[in-house]
N, C-alpha and C positions, 0 to 999 in steps of 0.2 A: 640498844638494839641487840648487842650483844650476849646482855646478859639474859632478854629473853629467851634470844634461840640458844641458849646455855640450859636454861630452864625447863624449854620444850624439849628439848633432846635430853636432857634427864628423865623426864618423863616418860620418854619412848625406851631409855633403858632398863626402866622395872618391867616393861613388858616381853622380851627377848628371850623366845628360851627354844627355837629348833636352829638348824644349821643351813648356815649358806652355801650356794653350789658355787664351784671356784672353777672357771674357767680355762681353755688356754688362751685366752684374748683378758685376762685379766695382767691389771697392773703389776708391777713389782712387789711383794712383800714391804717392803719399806713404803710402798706407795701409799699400806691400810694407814689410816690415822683413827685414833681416840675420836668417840661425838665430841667432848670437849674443846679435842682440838681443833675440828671441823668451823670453828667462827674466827680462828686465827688465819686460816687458807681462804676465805674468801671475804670481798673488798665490802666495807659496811652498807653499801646501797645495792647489792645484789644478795636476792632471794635465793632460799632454798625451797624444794618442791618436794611434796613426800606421800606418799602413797602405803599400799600394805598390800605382802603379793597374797595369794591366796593361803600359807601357813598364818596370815596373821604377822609375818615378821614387815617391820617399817624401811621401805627402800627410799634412799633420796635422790635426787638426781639436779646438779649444780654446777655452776663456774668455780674449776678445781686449781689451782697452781701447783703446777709440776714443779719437780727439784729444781729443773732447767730454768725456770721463769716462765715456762710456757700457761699460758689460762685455755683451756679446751672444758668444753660440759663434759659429766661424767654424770654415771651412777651407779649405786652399791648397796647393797641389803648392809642389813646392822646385825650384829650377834655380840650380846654381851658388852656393849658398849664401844666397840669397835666398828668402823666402815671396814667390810671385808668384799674381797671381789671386785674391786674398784673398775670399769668397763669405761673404756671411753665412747664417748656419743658421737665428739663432733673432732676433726684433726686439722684444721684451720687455724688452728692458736695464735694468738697473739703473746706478745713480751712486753707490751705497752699495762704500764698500771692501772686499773680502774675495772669499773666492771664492765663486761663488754656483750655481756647477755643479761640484761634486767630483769626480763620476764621471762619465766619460766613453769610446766603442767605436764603432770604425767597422770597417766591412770590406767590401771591394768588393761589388756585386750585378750577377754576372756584366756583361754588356757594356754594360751601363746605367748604373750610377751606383755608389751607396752608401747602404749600410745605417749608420744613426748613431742612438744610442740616450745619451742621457745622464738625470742625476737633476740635478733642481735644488730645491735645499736650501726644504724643507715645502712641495714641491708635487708631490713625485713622480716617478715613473722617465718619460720621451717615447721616443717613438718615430718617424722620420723618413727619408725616401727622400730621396736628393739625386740628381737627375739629372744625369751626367758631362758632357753639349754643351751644352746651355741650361741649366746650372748653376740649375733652381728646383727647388725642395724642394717634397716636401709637407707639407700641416700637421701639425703634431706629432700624434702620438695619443697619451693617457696609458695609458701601461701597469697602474700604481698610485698611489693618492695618497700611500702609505708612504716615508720614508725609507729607504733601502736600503745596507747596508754590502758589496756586490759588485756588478757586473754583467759577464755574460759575453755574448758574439755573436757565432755561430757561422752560416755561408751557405757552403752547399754547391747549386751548379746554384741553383732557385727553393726549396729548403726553405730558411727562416730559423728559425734557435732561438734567443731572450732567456731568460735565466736570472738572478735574482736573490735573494738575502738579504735579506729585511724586515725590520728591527726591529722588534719589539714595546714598546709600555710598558713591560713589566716587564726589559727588557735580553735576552732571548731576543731568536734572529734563525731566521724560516721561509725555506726555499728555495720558492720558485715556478719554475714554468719556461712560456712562451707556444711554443707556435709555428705557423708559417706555411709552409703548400706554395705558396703563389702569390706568390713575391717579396716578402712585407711587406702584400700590400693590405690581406688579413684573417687575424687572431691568434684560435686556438684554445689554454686551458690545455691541460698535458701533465701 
C-alpha cells in the first residue's frame, strides 16, 4: 500500500509548477514534509484525500502526526514535491496509535475554499469548510454519530451532496444522503 501511495504521489510531482500561499495559521517550517515522506506519517490503513485547487496544484488533506505524537487531519497544497502550508483541520488529537480518521473527501467550494468531510472512528461522519486565503475552518458539524463504511462528496457551483453507508449492529449498511444548496452552511436529508 505503501508503495502505491509512493507511486501516486510521484505522479502528482511531475505536475507542480505555481506556488503555494503560506498562511499565518500554517504549521512550523519543520512541519513541511517530502510526498515521499508523507507514507511514513500516516498509519497503513488510513487514507489520503486529494483534490486540485483551482491552479491545477494537488492539495491533500489526512491524518498527520505531529513531532509531539499528536494525530490531528490536516491539509496542504504540494510544490515541487514538498507538503508546504501544512493547516490543521481538526485539534482533538489523539496520542493513541492507529488511524483514527479512516474516511476521508475534500473537493473544492467554488472560489472560496473547501469542502472536507471525514469519520472519526465511534464518533461519527464531520463536516467542515476550510477557507482557501485565511486558511480557518469552520466547526465541524456532525453529520451522524454512526460509523460509516463509505463517504462520497459531490460540489457543484453552491449545491453540496454527502452521501454515506451506516453500519448497523446487525452488520447491514443504510445509504443516507444530506444535502445543501448554500455552500455547506445548512444540510437538508435527500
Amino acid at each position: 500500500m505503501k508503495q502505491q501511495l509512493i507511486g501516486i504521489l510521484g505522479v502528482l510531482i511531475s505536475c507542480l509548477a505555481a506556488a503555494a500561499e503560506v498562511g499565518p495559521d500554517a504549521a512550523p517550517h519543520e512541519e513541511d514534509v517530502q510526498l515521499r515522506q508523507l507514507s511514513e506519517r500516516i498509519p497503513s490503513n488510513c487514507r489520503v484525500a486529494g483534490a486540485r485547487d483551482a491552479n491545477g496544484q494537488p492539495v491533500f488533506f489526512w491524518q498527520h502526526t505531529f513531532k509531539d505524537g499528536t494525530r490531528d487531519l490536516v491539509m496542504a497544497t504540494s510544490l515541487e514535491g514538498h507538503l508546504q502550508g501544512i493547516r490543521r483541520v481538526t485539534y482533538g488529537g489523539s496520542q493513541n496509535l492507529g488511524c483514527h480518521f479512516p474516511l476521508l473527501a475534500i473537493v473544492p467550494g467554488g472560489s472560496w475554499g473547501w469542502h472536507l468531510v471525514w469519520m472519526r472512528m465511534n464518533k461519527g461522519v464531520f463536516y467542515a469548510r476550510m477557507d482557501g486565503s485565511a486558511w480557518v475552518s469552520s466547526p465541524p458539524k456532525r453529520m451522524t454519530n454512526a460509523d460509516v463504511s463509505l463517504i462520497e462528496l459531490n460540489a457543484v457551483n453552491n449545491q453540496v451532496s454527502l452521501n454515506w453507508l451506516e453500519i448497523r449492529t446487525d452488520g447491514t449498511s443504510v445509504p443516507y444522503r444530506m444535502f445543501s444548496d448554500d455552500d455547506g452552511r445548512t444540510w437538508n436529508p435527500r
